[in-house]
Every structure is written in C-alpha cells, then in structure tokens.
N, C-alpha and C positions, 0 to 999 in steps of 0.2 A: 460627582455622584458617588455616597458610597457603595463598598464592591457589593455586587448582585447582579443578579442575570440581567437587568434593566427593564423597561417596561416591554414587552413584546405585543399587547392588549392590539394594535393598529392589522399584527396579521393573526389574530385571533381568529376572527371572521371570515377569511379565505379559505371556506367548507370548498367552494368547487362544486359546480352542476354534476352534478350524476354523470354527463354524459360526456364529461371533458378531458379523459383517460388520464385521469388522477388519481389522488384520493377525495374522498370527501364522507362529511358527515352524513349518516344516514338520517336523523332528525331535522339535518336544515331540508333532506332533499323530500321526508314524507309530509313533513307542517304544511308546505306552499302546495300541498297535491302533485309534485313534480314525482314522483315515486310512491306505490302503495307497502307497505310493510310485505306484505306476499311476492311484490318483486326482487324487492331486498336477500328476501330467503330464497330466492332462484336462483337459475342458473346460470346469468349476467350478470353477476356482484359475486364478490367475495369480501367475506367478514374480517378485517386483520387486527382490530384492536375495538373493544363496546364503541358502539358508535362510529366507527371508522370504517368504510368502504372502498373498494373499489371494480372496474371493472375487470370482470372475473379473465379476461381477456390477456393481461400484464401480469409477466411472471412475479411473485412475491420475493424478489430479491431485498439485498439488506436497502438500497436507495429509496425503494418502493416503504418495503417496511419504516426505513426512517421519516421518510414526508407524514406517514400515518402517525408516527409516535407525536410528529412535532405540532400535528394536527389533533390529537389525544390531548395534548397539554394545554389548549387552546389557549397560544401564544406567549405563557409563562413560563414556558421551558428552553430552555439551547440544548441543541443535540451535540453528544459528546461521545469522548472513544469511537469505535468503530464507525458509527455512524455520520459522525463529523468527519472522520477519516475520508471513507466513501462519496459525502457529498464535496470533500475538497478533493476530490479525483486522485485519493490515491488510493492505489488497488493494491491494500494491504489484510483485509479482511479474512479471515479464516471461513472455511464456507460452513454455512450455517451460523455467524454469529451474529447474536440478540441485536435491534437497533437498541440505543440509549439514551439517555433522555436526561439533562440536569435541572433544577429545581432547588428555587432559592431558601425555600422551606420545608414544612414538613407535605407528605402528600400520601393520599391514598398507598394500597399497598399496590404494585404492579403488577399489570395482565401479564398473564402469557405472551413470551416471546419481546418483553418489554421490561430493559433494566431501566430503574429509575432512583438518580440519588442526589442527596440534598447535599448540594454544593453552591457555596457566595462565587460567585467569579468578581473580577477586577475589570472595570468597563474596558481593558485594552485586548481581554481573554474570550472575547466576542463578535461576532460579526453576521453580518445578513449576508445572504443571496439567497436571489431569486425567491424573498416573502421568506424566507427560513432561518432563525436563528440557529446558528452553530460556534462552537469552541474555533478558537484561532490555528492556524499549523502550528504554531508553535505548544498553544496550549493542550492540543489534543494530542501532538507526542508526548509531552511530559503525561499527562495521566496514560495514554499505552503505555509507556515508557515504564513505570510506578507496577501496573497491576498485571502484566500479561507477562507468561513464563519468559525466561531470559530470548529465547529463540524469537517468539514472535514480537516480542519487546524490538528488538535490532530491527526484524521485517519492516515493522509501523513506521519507526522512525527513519531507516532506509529512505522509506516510499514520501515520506513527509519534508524530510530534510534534501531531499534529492529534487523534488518538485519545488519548494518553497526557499531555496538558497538559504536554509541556517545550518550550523557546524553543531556538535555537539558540543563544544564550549558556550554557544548559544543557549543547549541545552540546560546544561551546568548551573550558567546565569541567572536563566527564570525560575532553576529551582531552589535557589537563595530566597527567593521569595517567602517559602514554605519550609522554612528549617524544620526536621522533624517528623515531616511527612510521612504517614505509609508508604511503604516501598522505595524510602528514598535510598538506600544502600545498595539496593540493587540499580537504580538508575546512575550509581557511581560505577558500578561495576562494567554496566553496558554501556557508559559513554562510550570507551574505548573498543567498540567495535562496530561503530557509527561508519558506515559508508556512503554518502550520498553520491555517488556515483554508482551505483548497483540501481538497471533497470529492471529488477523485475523482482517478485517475494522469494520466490524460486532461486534465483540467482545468491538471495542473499543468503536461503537454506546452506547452498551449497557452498559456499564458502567458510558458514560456519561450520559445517561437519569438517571441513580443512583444516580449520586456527580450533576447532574442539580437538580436532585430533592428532593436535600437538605440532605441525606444520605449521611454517614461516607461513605468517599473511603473505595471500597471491594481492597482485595489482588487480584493482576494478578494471576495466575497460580498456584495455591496452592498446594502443596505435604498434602497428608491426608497420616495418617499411622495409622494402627491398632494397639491393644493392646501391641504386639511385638516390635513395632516399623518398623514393613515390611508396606514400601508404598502401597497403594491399588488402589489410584485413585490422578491424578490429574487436579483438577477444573479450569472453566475460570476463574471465581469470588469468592471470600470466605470472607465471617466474619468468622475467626476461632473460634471466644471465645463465638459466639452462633452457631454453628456448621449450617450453613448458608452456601450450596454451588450455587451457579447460574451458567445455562450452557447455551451458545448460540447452538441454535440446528441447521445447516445450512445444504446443502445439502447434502455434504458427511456423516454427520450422516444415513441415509439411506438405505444405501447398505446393502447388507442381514451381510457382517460379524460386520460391525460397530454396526449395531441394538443389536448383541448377544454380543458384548464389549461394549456398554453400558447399558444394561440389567444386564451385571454380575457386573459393578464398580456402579451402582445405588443400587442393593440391596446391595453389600455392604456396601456403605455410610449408606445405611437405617440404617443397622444392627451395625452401629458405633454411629446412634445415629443423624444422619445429616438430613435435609431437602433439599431438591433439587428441585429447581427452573429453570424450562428450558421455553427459550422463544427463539421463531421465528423474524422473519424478519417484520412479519406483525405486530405483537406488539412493538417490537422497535420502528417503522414508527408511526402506527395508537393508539394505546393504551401505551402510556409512563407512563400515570398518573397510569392506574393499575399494571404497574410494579413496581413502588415506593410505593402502599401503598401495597401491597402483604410485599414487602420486608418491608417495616419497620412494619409492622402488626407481623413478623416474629423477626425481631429485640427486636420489644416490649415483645415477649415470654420468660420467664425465662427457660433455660435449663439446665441441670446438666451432665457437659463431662464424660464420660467412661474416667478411668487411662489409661494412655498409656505409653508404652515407646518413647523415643525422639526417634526423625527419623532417622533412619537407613542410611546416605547418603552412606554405602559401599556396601549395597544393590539396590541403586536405578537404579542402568545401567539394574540388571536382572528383577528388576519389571517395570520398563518401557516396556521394550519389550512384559510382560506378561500382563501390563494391561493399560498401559498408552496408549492416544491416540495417 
C-alpha cells in the first residue's frame, strides 16, 4: 500500500450507545430515538468535540479526549503525539495537553482542544487497538521527539523508549526516513539524552536540571548492594563512586506503607555510607539552580566506599520484592 493512514472506514461506525461510558456520537444516539437533543444539552452528557459525547460522569482527561478525537474523524484519522503517547500507556503528557489527530489529507479546520494535521504515514507507522487507530511507539517518539521543547521532547521518548524496548539509535534510524524534517536538528541533539530506564516524567525532569546544569550524567536506576552483595535499595539517580543517591519523591511516595519502605532503604543507604538527596516537584520547577549546587557541593566531598561484594544479580528477584520500590 502506498504510505497513508490506511483505510480506517471498518471503525468509523463504532459511535457507542449513549450509555456505554464512552464516547459516542450524538447523531447516531438522537436518529434511532435513543437520546432526545434536550438530554444531550443536560446534565448526563458532556460535549468534547461537534458531535462527540460523553457521559458527563468520566473525567475529560487527554485518553477520554482522544477516543473523541479519533471518533471526530470517523475512522480516517490515527491519533498522533500526545495522544498516541497516552493511549500506548505512556505517561508522558503535560497536563492539559490537546488530544491529536493525523489525517492523510486536507481537512476542515480543528475544534477546540483538537490538533489536527495532514500527514501520509508508512503502513508500518500505524496500528490499532482496541477499534482505535494510533502512531507506532516508535513513530510517535519521533514526531514528540521533532515538535515539543527539548525537556519534554526527552520526557516522551523516555516514557516510549523505556516501555517499548527501542534505543535512541533506533531513533536516529527512522529518522533517516525523513531527511529534512522539521525539527530534525534538534531530535539530533536529544538523542543523547534518551534514557529509557527512567520511570517516570518527573524523574526524567530531574535529571535533566543535573546534565543542564553542567553535572556528570547520574546513573538511571541504580542497584546499591551491601557488604554481602544482597541488593538493598534501588535509586532514581546515582553517582556510584561518591556514593551520591538522588530520589524524585512524588506522590505515591506518601502512602503510610511507602513512607515505612523508604524509611527502612534510606537508613540503610545511610548505614552503607550514601547521601540521599530527595527533591519534589516544586524544586525541579522553581529551584533547579539549588539542586545542582547541592549536588556538586556533594560531588566535590571526598568519600571513602565501605568493601562490598559485587552485586548479587541471583539475589535481586527476592530483594526487589523485600525492598525495592
């Protein structure tokens, strides 16, 4: 086939009853008598795209907004960027951002809260689930990758490349496809700070405020092991060889059992000789600068490791479960 979004026309018609806590059309649901236009505009339905409903019930997040968009397009479209991102489960999305929508032609101009852009795809830059056209992981890193500031560029592909096993030379690869490309200069620039080992968008912020701020790349996810060689804890961020762990603390830290799992992997680091560094949301955002000079203040400190034995990998299934988060 040549490239284009392919035919989508088979899930064109998957409007969805009114009452199936989806989306659906509000014209397939008022024709059959199944809805009267005065329930539509009530207080059980909300409006998210002309003709696209739901029950008012379901928060309008980007997943919800994308089913709608992909339900707007009635089946000629594949969801792309954020919203491809979202429906391949990775949670890269900036809050509040638009669902979007590709299309292999020209097309109306887009509703509110609805990016829509005319791109051919290659039938291998495409896939369904669950009735839904969307961009590939790999394909929908490369355009975040291309169009979103360099920071949330890294997040996307982070979240994409860490869930879907490609490297950023992967990256690289597909983008040989498209010599030329808008924003292909800068998807040079951010291969090299492709981590797919970083769980979470957060974790990847924080890392970049570190290599922005002129500091040796920390290790993703670091395995610490005590004297023994039995894992004990492991870290978002690490300088191993000045025993330097840095932790993003996010919400699910919180919870009464997580407080008491990271109370008992913090004193142990202590007790191994490690400094631990945990920073919030609001310092990633607001205070970047005092997290780079914390850390290299800490870098600058001479320390002297505790012997250990090498890590234990035939041990690590049963101390993950015992300490690992």
């Amino acid at each position: 086939m040549a490239r284009g979004t392919g035919d989508n026309s088979e899930l064109a018609g998957r409007a969805g009853p009114p009452l199936s806590g989806d989306v659906f059309r509000g014209s397939a649901a008022v024709t059959p008598g199944l809805l009267t236009r005065a329930a539509l505009r009530g207080p059980r339905y909300r409006r998210l795209l002309p003709d696209v409903y739901a029950p008012a019930g379901l928060p309008p997040d980007l997943a919800l907004r994308s089913r709608a968009a992909f339900l707007w397009g009635r089946g000629r479209g594949v969801l792309a960027g954020y919203s491809a991102a979202e429906l391949l489960a990775a949670d890269c999305a900036p809050a509040g951002a638009p669902a979007e929508l590709a299309l292999p032609d020209a097309h109306q101009r887009s509703p509110a809260g609805l990016i829509v852009r005319q791109v051919r795809l290659a039938d291998d830059e495409h896939l369904v689930r669950g009735g839904i056209a969307m961009t590939t992981p790999l394909r929908t890193a490369y355009d975040l990758a291309r169009r979103c500031p360099l920071v949330e560029a890294v997040v996307a592909v982070d979240a994409l490349a860490g869930r879907y096993g490609f490297t950023g030379a992967d990256l690289t690869a597909f983008a040989a496809r498209y010599p030329g490309a808008r924003g292909t200069l800068q998807l040079a620039d951010m291969v090299g700070l492709v981590e797919p080992a970083a769980e979470s968008a957060m974790e990847t912020r924080l890392r970049l405020v570190i290599v922005h701020g002129g500091l040796p790349r920390p290790v993703a996810q670091h395995l610490v092991a005590d004297e023994r060689g039995q894992i004990v804890a492991r870290v978002d961020l690490a300088y191993p060889e000045s025993l330097v762990a840095i932790e993003y603390e996010g919400a699910d830290h919180f919870t009464d059992r997580q407080v008491m799992r990271d109370g008992r992997r913090y004193t142990q680091l202590a007790d191994l000789g490690w400094r631990v560094f945990r920073y919030f949301a609001h310092d990633v955002y607001r205070r970047p600068d005092r997290i780079t000079s914390e850390i290299r203040r800490a870098l600058a400190t001479r320390v002297i490791p505790r012997p250990r034995q090498p890590v234990d990998r035939l041990r690590l299934s049963v101390a993950e479960q015992l300490w690992l988060p």
